[in-house]
C-alpha positions in Angstrom: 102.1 116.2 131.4 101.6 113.1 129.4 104.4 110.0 129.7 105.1 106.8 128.4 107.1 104.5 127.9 108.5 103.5 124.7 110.7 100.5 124.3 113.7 100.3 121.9 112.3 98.2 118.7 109.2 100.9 119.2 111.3 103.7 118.5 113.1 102.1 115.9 109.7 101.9 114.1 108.9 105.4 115.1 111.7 106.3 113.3 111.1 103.6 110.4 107.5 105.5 109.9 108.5 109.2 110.2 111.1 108.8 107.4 109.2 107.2 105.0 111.5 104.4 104.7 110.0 101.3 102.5 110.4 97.6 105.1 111.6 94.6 103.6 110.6 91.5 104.7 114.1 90.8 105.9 113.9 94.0 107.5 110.2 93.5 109.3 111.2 89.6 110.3 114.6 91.4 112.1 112.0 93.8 114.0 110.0 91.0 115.2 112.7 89.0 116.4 113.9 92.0 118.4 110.2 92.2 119.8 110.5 89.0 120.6 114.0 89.4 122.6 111.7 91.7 125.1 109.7 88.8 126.5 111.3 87.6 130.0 110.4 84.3 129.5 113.1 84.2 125.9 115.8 86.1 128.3 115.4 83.3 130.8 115.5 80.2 128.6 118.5 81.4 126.7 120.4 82.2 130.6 119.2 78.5 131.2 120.6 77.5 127.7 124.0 79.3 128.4 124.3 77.8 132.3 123.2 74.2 131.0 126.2 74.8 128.0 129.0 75.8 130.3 128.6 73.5 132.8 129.0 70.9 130.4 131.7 72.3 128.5 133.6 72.7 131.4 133.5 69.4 132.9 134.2 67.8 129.3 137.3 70.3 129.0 138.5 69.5 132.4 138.0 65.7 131.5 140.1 66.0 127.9 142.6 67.8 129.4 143.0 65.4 132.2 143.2 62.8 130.0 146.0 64.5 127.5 143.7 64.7 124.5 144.8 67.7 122.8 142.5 66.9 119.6 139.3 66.6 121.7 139.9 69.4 124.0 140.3 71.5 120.8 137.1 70.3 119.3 134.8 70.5 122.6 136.6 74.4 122.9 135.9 75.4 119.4 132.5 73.3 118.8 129.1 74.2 120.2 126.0 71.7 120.2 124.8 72.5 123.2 125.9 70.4 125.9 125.5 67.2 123.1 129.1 66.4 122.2 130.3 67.3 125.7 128.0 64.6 127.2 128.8 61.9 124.5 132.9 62.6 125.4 132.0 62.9 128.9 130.4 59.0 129.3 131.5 57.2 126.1 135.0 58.8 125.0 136.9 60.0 128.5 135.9 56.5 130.0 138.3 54.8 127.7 140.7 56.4 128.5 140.8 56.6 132.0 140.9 53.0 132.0 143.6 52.2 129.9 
C-alpha cells in the first residue's frame, strides 16, 4: 500500500482543484501565505517576536504602574509596536518620574 503525506494547505488545494472552483488572486496570495506558515524557520521567528514583545511589555507595565501612570499603562496594554514604545517609556518616560 502506497502513503503519503499531505499537509493541510495541500489538501485545501486538492479540494480547490476537484471542485472546479475558479482562484482569485486574493484567494492564491491567502494559500501561499499559509504555505509559508509551514516553514520552521517563520514559526520560530514569530515565537522570538512574541518572547522579545512580552518581556518588554511587561517590564514597561510593571514600571507605569509603579509609577501611578494610569494613561501610560493603558496605552502600553492596548498598543503594540513591538517592544518600540515599551523601550522608549522604559529609559526616557519612567525615569522622570522616578526621580521627581
Amino acid at each position: 500500500m502506497f502513503r503519503f503525506h499531505l499537509e493541510l494547505p495541500d489538501i485545501i488545494l486538492l479540494i480547490i482543484n476537484k471542485i472546479k472552483i475558479m482562484i482569485t488572486p486574493k484567494e492564491q496570495e491567502l494559500i501561499n501565505f499559509v504555505h509559508k506558515l509551514n516553514n520552521p524557520w517563520f514559526l520560530a521567528l514569530f515565537v522570538a517576536i512574541a518572547v522579545w514583545t512580552i518581556i518588554w511589555k511587561g517590564v514597561a507595565l510593571w514600571k507605569a504602574v509603579k509609577n501611578n501612570s494610569m494613561p501610560w499603562y493603558v496605552v502600553l496594554l492596548l498598543v503594540n509596536t513591538l517592544g518600540i514604545l515599551e523601550i522608549i517609556y522604559i529609559f526616557f518616560f519612567s525615569k522622570k518620574k522616578a526621580q521627581q
